[in-house]
Structure formats: structure tokens, C-alpha cells
N, C-alpha and C positions, 0 to 999 in steps of 0.2 A: 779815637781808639778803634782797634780792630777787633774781629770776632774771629776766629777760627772755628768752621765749618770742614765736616768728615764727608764726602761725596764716593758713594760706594754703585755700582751698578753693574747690570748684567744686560747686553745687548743682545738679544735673540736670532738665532738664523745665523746667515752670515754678513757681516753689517762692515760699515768703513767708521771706523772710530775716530778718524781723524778729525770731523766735524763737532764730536761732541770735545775733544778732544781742546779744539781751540776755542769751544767757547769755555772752556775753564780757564785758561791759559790767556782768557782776556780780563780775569780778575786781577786785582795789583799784586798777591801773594799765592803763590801754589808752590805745592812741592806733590811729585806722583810718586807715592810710597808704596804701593804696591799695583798687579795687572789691572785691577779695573777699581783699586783707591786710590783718591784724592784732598790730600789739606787743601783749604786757602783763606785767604785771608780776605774780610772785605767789612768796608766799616759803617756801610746804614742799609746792609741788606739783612734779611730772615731766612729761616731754613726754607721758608712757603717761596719767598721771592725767588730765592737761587734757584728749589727744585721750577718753578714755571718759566725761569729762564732757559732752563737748561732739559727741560719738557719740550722744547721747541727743536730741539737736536735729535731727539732718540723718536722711533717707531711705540706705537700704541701698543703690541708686545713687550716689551723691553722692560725693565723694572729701575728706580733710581731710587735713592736714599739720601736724602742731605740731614744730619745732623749736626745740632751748635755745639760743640765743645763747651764745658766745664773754661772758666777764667781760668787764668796762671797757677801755679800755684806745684811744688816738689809733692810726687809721691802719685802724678792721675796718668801719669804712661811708663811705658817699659817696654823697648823693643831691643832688635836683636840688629838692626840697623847700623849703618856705619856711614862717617863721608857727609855728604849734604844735606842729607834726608836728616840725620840727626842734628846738624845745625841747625837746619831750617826750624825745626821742633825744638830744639832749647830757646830760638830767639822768639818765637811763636805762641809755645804751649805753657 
């Protein structure tokens, strides 16, 4: 079973996001929901492992945020969303 983790961050200065970029994108599940948020999906990591994986991409400036989502369950999101991004999130969330 999978967890869904929220990955939010701000890259300071002028930076190439590409790099952080793909290491998200090496997880089995992601959807990029908005400029600098992240779902994804992954099934025997933690918020602490993701962020020190994903610590290794960004400048000691920089700020990152991985939060575990709430299980399944009607009634814990609501966006404004359309297309993939809210499939992703019905199959997902």
C-alpha cells in the first residue's frame, strides 16, 4: 500500500529546478499540482526519508516541506482543478 506525501518548496536565488525536479519524478507516483507542489506516491518511505532524499537536490538556502497525507477517505480535499491532476487525486487521495 501506498502513502501520499504533499512536497512543497521554495528554491532561493536563481536555481535549475530540473534536478530537484527529477528526483521527484523517480518516485512510482507523482502528479505536480501546482509551481513549486508536489503529490506522490511511495510505499515504505516517511516524510523524514523523502525530505533527506530530496535534501540532496536543493542548495542549503532553499526550504522544503514533505508532508504525509491523511489515508483515503471523501471530504479531506477540494480544489479547483481539472484533467489529470484530479484523477490522479481521486485514484490517490
Amino acid at each position: 500500500m501506498s502513502t501520499v506525501f504533499l512536497i512543497s518548496y521554495d528554491l532561493n536565488a536563481s536555481k535549475d529546478y530540473d534536478e530537484l525536479h527529477q528526483a521527484i519524478k523517480d518516485y512510482p507516483g507523482w502528479s505536480h499540482i501546482l509551481e513549486s507542489s508536489w503529490f506522490i506516491s511511495a510505499s515504505t518511505s516517511s516524510a523524514l526519508d523523502i525530505r533527506d532524499d530530496l535534501e540532496e537536490h536543493v542548495d542549503a538556502d532553499d526550504e522544503l516541506l514533505v508532508t504525509q497525507m491523511p489515508e483515503s477517505g471523501g471530504g479531506r480535499w477540494a480544489t479547483t482543478f481539472s484533467g489529470e491532476t484530479v484523477d490522479w487525486l481521486k485514484d490517490n487521495l
